[in-house]
N, C-alpha and C positions, 0 to 999 in steps of 0.2 A: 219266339217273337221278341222283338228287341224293346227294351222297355220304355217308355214313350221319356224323352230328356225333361227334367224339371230345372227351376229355375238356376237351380245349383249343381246341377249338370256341365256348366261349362269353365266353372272355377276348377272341379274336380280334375276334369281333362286336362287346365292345365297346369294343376298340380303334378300330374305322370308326366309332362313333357320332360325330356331329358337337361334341357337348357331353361327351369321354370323361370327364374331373374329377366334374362334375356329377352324371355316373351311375355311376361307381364310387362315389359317396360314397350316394346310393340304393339302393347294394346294401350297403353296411358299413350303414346305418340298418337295413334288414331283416332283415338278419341278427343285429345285435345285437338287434333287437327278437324274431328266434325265438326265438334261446338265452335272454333272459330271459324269454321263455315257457314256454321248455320245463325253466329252473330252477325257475320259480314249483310249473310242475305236478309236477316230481315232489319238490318237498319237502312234507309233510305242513302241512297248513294249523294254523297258530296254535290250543294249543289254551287253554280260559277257565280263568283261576285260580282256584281256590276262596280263597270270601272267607274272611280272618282269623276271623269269629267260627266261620264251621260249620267250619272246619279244625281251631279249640282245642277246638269241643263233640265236634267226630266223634274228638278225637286222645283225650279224657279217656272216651268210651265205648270206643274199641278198650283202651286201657289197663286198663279194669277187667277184663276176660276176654283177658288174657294167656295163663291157663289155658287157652283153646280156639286157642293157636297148637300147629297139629297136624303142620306140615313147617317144618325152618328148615334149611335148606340150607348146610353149612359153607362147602363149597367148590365154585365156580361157576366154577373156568377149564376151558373146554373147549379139550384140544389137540388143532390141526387135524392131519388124517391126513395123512400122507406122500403118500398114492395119489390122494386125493381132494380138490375144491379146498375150502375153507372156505365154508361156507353162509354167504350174503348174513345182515347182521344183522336181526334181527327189528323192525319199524316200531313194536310196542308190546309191552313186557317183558312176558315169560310170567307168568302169575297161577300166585304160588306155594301161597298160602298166604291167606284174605282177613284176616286180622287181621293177620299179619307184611306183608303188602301194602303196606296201607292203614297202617300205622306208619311203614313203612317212606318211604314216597309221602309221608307227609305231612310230610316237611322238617323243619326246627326247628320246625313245632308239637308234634311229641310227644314231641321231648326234655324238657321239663319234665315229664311224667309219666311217662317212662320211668324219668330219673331220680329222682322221689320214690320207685318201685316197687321201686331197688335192694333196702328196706328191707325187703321184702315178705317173708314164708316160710311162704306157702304151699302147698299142692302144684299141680302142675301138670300137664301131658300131657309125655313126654319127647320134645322136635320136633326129636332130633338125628334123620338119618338114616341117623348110624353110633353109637347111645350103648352104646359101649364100657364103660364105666366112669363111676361117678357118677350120682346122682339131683340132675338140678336143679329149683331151686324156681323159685318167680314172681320173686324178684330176679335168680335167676342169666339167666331167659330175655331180662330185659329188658336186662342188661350184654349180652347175644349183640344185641340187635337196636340197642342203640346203638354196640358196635364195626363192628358193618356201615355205620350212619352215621357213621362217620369220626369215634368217640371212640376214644384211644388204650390197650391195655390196660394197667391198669396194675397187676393184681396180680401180676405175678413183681418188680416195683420194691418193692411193699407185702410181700410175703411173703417178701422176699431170697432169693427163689430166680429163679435168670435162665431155669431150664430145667421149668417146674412140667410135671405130666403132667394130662393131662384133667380126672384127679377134683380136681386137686388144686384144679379150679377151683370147685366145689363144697367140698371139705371145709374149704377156708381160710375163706373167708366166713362159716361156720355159727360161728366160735370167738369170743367175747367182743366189742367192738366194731367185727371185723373190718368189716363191712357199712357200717358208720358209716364208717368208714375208706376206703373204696373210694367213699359216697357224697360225701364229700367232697371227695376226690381229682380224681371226675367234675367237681364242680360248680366247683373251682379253676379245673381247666383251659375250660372250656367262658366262663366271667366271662375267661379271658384269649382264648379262641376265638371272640368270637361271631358269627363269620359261618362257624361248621360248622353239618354236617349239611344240605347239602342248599340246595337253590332253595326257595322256593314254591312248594305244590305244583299239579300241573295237572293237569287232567282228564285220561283215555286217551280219545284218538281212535276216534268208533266210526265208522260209515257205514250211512247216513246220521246226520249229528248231531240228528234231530227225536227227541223223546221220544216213546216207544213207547208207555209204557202208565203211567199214576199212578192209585192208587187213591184212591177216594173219602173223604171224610173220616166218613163215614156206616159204610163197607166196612173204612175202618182199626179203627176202634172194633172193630165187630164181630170183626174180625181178631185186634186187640188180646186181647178176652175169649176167643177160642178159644185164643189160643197161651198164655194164663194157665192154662188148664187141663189143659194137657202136665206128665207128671212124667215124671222118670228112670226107664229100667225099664220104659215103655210096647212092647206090639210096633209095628209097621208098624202092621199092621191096624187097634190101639187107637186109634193116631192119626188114621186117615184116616176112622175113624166121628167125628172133632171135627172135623178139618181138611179143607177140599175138595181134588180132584186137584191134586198139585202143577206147577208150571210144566215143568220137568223130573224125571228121575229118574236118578241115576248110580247104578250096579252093579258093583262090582269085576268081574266074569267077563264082564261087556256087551262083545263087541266093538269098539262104538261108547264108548267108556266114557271115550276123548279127546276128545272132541265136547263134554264136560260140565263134567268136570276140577271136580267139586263134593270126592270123596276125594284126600286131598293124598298124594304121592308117600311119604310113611309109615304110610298106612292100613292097610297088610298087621301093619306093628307096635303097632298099636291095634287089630285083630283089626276094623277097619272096614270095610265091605263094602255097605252102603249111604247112601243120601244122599238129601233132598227139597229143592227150591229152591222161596220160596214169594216173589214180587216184589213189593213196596208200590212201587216205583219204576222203571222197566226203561227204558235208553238203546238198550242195545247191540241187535246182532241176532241175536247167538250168546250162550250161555251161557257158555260156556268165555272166551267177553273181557267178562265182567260187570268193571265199574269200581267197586271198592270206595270209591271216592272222590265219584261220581258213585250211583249205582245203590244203592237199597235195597231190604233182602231178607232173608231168614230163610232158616237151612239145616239141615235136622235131620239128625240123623249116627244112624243104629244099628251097632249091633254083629254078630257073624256067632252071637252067640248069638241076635239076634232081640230087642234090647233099646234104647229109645233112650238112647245114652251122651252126649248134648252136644247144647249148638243156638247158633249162632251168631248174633248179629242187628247190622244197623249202624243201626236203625231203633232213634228215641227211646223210643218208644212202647212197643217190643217188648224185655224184659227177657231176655238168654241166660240160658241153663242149663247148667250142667258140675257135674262131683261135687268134692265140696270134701275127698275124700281119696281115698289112693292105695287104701285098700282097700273103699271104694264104687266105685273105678274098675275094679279087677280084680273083682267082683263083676257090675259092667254087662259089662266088654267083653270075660272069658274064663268066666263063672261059677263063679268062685275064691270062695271062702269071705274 
């Protein structure tokens, strides 16, 4: 009986080979050739840059509807538990938010409109997910989405206070030409910065990369004149006698309601509870990894009063909607006076 090969059985062999040099350098080629095989496969394949022009037109449409950033997440360290080991990292950053996303994503393109927006005082939706204290406006949000990009803050420097609290970053800016003050501050440092904020940005990886679905230019029109005739305050109902089924449907109470991820993790604080996704453009194969950078689409938001309070769009064509005060917003999305 032939004796069963141990581990050191197969050096041995080729040790007797008559050309040993020869074929040890045949097994170093194969082997390096797997391991770069099997580095190729498991890193994520290249993914395409979005060109310069639709990364400044897509960066100058998210910028106008700031107001429909609905989650902005202050703080993002997750400490690993003692007990348990720390979850492998995620291949493609969780979709927070599509407007703080896609801002986000898109690198030094949207700091020049972020920062023109410091100046902005508007109202807006409050996307903290702890707002304590303080009502921020459409400048304050966009200073929260360029200190994420790696601008430095710099109102306790401007307002000589080294220890400001929350509101204070809200009450300082509203005073005389504090905002001027801060927008200049931004735009010194970034002329001595400019290689902040970020890479160029890239597509999110879907699988498979072929485009799913684009609507026709006949179908967008038509699309176009339907979503023109949405107003604020419509129910569900009213909308879906204009608009056809939507592609999905997210429900706050839906079990599946991770699966969609169209309500941003503050929806309970905007009294939001539903949501319609309508696709001009679909890559991905899931909803919930829609690529704001990639992927266009409409999302209509109601309230749990039963009214639509907002509509998001990354689509040229299709103009959003949000209410242009704090008190048409508590009117849509608690039926507050």
């Amino acid at each position: 009986m032939a004796s069963k090969p141990t581990r050191c059985s197969y050096p041995h062999k080729l040790a007797r080979s008559p050309y040993p040099i020869l074929d040890r350098f045949k097994v170093l080629v194969l082997v390096s050739f797997l391991l770069s095989a099997a580095i190729l496969v498991a890193q994520p394949a290249p993914r395409a840059e979005l060109s310069p022009t639709k990364a400044k037109n897509l960066a100058e449409l998210m910028c106008r509807q700031l107001p429909n950033v609905a989650t902005l997440i202050e703080n993002r360290i997750i400490l690993p538990s003692a007990e348990l080991p720390p979850p492998p990292p995620p291949q493609e950053p969780e979709l927070i938010d599509d407007v703080y996303d896609a801002l986000a994503q898109l690198g030094p393109y949207s700091v020049p409109c972020l920062t023109d927006r410091l100046l902005d005082t508007h109202w807006t939706l409050d996307p903290r997910t702890e707002p304590l204290l303080g009502t921020p406006l459409v400048g304050d949000v966009a200073y929260m989405i360029l200190e994420d990009k790696g601008v430095p803050d710099f109102i306790p420097q401007l307002s000589h206070n080294k220890r400001p609290r929350m509101d204070d970053y809200f009450l300082w800016p509203s005073f005389g030409d504090h905002r001027k003050q801060l927008q200049n501050a931004v735009r010194a440092w970034l002329a001595k910065h400019p290689d902040c904020c970020g890479a160029p940005p890239r597509l999110r990886e879907t699988s498979p990369t072929q485009l799913k679905f684009r609507m026709s230019r006949k179908d967008l029109d038509n699309a176009r004149g339907d979503f023109s005739r949405l107003r604020l305050g419509m129910s569900p109902e009213d909308v879906l006698t204009i608009l056809p089924d939507p592609d999905a449907i997210d429900r706050s109470d839906d079990p599946d309601h991770w699966q969609q991820m169209l309500l941003g993790d503050c929806a309970n604080d905007h009294n939001e509870n539903l949501a319609y996704i309508y696709f001009i453009e679909r890559w991905a194969d899931e909803i919930a990894r829609r690529d704001p950078l990639r992927d266009r689409y409409v999302i209509v938001f109601f309230s749990a009063e039963r009214k639509l309070t907002r509509m998001f769009s990354n689509v040229a064509d299709i103009p959003p909607m949000f209410p242009q005060s704090g008190r048409r917003w508590q009117r849509l999305a608690w039926g507050e006076p």
